[in-house]
PAZAPA-4460 file (N, C-alpha, C; in steps of 0.05 Angstrom, whole numbers, plus 32768, in hexadecimal, padded with zeros to 4 digits):
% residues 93
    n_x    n_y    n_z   ca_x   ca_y   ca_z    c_x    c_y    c_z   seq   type   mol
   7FDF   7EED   7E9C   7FCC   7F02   7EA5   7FDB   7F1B   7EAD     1      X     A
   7FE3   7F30   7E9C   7FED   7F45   7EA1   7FFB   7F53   7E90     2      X     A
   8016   7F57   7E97   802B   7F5B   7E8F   8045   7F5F   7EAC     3      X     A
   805E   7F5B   7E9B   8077   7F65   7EB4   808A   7F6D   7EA5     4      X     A
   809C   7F84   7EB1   80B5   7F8D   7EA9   80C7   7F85   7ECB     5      X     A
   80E4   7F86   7EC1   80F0   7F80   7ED8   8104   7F9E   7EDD     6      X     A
   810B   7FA1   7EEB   811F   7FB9   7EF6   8134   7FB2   7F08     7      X     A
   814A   7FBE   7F0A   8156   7FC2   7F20   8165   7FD8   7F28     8      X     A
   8160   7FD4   7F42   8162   7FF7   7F4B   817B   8001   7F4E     9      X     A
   817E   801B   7F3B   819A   801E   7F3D   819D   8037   7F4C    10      X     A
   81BE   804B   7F4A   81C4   805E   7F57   81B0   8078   7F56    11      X     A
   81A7   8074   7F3F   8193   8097   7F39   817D   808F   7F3C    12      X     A
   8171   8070   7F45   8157   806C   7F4F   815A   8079   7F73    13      X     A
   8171   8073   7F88   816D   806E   7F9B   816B   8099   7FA7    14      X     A
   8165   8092   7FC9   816C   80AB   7FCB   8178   80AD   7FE9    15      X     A
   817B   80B7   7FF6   818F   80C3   8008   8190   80A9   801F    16      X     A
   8177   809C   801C   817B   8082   8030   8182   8069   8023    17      X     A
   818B   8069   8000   8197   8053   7FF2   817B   803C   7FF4    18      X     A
   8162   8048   7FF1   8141   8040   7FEB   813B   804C   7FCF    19      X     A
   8135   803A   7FBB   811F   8043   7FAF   810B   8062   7FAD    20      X     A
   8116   807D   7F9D   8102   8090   7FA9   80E8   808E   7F9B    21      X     A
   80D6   809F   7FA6   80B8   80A0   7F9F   80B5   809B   7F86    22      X     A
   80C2   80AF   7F77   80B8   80B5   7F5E   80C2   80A4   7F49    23      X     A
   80D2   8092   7F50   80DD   807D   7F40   80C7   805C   7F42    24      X     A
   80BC   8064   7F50   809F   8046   7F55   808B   8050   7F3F    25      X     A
   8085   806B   7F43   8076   8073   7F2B   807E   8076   7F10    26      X     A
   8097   8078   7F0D   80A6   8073   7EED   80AE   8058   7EE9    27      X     A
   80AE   8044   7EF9   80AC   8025   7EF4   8097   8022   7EEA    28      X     A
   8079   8028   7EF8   8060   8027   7EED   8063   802D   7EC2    29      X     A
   8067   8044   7ECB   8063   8052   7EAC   8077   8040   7E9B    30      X     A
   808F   8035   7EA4   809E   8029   7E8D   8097   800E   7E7F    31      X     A
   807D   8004   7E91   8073   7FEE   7E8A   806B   7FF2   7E6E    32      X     A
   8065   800B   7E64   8056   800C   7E4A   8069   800F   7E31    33      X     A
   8060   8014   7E1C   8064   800E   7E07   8061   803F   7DFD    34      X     A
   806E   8040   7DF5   8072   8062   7DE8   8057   8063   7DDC    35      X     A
   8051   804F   7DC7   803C   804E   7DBC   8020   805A   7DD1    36      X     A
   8019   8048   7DDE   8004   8046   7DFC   800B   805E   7DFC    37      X     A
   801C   806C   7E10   801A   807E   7E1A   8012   809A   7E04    38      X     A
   8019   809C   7DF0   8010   80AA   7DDE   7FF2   80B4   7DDC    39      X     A
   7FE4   8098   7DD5   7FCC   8096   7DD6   7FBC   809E   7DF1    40      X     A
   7FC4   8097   7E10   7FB6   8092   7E25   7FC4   80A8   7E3A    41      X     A
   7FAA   80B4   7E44   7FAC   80D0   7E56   7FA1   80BF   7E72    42      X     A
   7FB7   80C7   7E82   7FB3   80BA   7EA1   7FA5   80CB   7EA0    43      X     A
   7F8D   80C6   7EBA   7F7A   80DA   7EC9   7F7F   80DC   7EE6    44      X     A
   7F8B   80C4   7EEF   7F8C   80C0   7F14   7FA3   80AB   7F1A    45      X     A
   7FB0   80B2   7F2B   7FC7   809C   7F36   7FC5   809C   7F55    46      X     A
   7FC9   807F   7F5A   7FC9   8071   7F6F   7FD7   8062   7F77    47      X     A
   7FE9   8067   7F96   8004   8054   7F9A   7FFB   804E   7FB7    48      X     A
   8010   803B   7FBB   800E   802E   7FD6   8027   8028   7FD6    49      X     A
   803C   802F   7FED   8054   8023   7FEE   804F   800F   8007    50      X     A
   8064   7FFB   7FFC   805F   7FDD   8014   8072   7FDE   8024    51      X     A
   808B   7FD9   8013   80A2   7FDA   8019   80BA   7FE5   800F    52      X     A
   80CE   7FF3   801E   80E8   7FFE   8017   80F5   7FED   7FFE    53      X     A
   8106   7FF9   7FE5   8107   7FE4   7FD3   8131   7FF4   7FD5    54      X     A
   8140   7FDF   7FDA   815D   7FF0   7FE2   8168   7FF1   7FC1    55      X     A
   817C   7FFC   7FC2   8193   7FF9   7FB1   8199   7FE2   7FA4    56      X     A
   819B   7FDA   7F92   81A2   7FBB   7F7C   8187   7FB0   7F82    57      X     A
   8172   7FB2   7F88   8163   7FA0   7F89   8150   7F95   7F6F    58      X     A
   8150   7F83   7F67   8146   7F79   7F4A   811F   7F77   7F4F    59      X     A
   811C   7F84   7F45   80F8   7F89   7F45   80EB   7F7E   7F2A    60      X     A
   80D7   7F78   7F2E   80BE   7F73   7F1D   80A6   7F83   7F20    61      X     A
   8099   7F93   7F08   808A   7F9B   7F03   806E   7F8F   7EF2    62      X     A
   805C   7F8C   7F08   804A   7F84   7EF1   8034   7F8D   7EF3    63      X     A
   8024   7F8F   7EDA   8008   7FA5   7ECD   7FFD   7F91   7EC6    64      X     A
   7FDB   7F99   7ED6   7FC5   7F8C   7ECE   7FB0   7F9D   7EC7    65      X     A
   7FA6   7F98   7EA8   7F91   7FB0   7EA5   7F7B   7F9D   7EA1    66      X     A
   7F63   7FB7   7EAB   7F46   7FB0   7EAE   7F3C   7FC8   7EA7    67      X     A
   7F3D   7FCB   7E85   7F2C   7FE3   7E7D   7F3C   7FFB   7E7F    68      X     A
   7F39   800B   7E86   7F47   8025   7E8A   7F53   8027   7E9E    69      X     A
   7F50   800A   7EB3   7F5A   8016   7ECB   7F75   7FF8   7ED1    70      X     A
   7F90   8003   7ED1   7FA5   7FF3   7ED7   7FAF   7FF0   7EF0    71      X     A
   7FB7   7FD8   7EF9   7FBF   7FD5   7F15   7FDE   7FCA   7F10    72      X     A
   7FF0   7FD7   7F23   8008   7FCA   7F24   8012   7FC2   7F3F    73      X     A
   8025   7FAC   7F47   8032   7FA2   7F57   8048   7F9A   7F4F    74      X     A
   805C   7FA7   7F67   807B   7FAD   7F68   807D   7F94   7F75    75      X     A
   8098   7F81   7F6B   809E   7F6C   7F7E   80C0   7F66   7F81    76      X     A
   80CA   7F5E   7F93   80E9   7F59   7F91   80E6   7F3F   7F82    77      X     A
   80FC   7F40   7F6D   8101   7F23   7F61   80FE   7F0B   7F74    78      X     A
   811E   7F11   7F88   812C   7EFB   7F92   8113   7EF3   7FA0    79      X     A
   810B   7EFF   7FB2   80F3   7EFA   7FC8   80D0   7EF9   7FC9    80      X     A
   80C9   7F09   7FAC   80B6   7F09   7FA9   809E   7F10   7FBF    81      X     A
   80AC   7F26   7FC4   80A2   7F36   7FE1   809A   7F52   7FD0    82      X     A
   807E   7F59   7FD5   806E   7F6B   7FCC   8075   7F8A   7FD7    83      X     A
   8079   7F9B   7FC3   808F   7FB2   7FD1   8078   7FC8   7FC9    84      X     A
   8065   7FC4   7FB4   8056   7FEA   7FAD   803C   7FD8   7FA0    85      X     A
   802C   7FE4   7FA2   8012   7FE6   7F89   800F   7FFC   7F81    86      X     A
   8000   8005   7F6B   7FFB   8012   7F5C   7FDC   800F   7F4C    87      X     A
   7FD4   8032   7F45   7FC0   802A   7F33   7FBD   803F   7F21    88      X     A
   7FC0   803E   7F06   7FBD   8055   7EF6   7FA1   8048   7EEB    89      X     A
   7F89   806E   7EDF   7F78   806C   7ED7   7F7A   807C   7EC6    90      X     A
   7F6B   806C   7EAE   7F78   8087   7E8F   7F5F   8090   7E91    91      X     A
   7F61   80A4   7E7B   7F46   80AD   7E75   7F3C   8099   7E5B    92      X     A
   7F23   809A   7E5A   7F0C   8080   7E4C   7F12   8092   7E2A    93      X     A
***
């Protein structure tokens, strides 16, 4: 039921506190896809929630659940499987 890509966070993900920065939770989102997808599909609205701080080396899972136009994602640490971001992109129909 979904999909997952895995990541791990490296030096040009982190930022001055050696965390995960903002804008790299939202380009995890987007890498879930395929060039193709994105070609075709115009976001309309994005929606984040951060849970938890995600540090330096940390090995993540990404996974996408779509329902129609509207996709939900959740960020998780491998080792721990401790829930770090959600997400929700809405394309246009």
């Amino acid at each position: 039921p979904g999909y997952s890509t895995n990541f791990k966070v490296r030096y040009n993900d982190i930022d001055m506190n050696m965390h995960l920065t903002t804008v790299r939770y939202i380009d995890f989102m987007f890498d879930t896809y395929d060039i193709e997808f994105m070609d075709k599909h115009i976001p309309i609205d994005i929606t984040v929630n951060f849970i938890k701080e995600v540090p330096f080396g940390a090995e993540l899972i990404m996974h996408r659940y779509e329902n129609s136009n509207i996709h939900s994602f959740e960020l998780v640490n491998s080792d721990n499987n401790a829930l770090c971001f959600r997400g929700e992109v809405k394309y246009k129909s």
